[in-house]
C-alpha positions in Angstrom: 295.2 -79.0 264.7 296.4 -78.4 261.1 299.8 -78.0 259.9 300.1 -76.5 256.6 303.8 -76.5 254.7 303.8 -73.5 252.1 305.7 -73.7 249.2 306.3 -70.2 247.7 308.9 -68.1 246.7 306.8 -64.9 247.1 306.6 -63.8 250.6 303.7 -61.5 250.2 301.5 -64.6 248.6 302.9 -66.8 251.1 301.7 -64.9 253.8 298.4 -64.2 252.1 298.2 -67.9 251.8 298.6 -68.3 255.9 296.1 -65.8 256.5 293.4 -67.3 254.4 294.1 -71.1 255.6 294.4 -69.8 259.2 290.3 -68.7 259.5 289.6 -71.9 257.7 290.8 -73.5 260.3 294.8 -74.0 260.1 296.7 -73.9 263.0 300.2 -73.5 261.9 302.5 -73.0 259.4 305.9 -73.7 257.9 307.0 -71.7 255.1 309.8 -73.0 252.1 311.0 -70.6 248.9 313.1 -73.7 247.9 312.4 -77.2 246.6 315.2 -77.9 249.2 313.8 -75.8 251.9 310.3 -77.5 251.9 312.0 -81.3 251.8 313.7 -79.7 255.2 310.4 -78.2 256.8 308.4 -81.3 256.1 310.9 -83.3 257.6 311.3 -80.9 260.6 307.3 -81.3 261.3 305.0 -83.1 259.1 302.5 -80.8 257.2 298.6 -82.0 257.4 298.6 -79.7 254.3 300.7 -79.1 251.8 300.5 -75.6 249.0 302.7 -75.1 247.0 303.9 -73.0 244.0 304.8 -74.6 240.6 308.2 -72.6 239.8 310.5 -71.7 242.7 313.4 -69.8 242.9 315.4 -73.0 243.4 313.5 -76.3 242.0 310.3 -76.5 242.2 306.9 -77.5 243.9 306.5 -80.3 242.0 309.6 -82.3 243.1 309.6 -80.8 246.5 305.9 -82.5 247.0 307.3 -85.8 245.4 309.8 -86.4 247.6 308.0 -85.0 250.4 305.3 -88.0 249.8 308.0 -90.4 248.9 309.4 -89.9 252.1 306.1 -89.4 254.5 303.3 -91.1 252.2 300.0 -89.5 250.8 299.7 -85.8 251.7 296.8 -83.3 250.5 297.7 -80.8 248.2 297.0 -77.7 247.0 299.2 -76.4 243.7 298.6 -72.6 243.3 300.5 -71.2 240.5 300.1 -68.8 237.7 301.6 -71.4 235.4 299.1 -74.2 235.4 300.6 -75.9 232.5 304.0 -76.3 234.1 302.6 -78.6 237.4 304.8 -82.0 236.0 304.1 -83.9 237.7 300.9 -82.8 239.4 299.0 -86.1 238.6 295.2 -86.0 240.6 293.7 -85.8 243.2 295.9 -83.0 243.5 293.8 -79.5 243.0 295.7 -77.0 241.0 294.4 -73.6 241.5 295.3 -70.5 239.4 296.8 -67.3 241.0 295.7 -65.1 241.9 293.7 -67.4 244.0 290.9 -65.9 246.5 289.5 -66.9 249.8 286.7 -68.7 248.1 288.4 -70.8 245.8 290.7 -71.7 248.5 288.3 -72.3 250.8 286.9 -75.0 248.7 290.2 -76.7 247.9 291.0 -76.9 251.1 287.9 -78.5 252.5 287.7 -80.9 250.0 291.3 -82.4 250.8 291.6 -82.1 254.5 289.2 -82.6 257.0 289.0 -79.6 258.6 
């Protein structure tokens, strides 16, 4: 099983997002548009995975992610934003991917931070 937390504020990218991860093998999801919101989903059930947006309507990815690992330890993540230069702090081995992001890119981010 793979939980994945998505971070994004755009429900149509979100929800492209789910259905790419879920034939590569995720198994469920929980969804945040809000750096608060995705502090609240992680601590509701604990992603495997974590993707997330850089700018949010409310915080952002960034921060969300760091206190989600503060709180929970090392997590995988995948940043996909159209603002690369904006991940602060998005330190490695974080993968940043550009949007818009296809299955194929994705694909290979996710295998090469989970095991799945």
């Amino acid at each position: 099983m793979c939980h994945v937390l998505i971070i994004e504020d755009e429900p149509l990218i979100a929800m492209d997002i789910q259905d790419m991860l879920g034939r590569m093998g995720a198994t469920s999801f929980a969804f945040a548009e809000t750096e608060d919101e995705a502090i609240e989903a992680a601590r509701v059930q604990r992603p495997d995975v974590i993707t997330s947006d850089v700018i949010l309507r409310e915080g952002t990815g960034p921060n969300a992610v760091d206190c989600i690992q503060n709180e929970m330890g090392p997590l995988p993540v995948i940043f996909i934003t159209a603002t690369p230069g904006s991940c602060r702090p998005c330190p490695p081995p974080y993968c940043i991917l550009c949007k818009p992001v296809g299955p194929a890119i994705l694909s290979t981010a996710f295998h090469a931070v989970t095991p799945y």
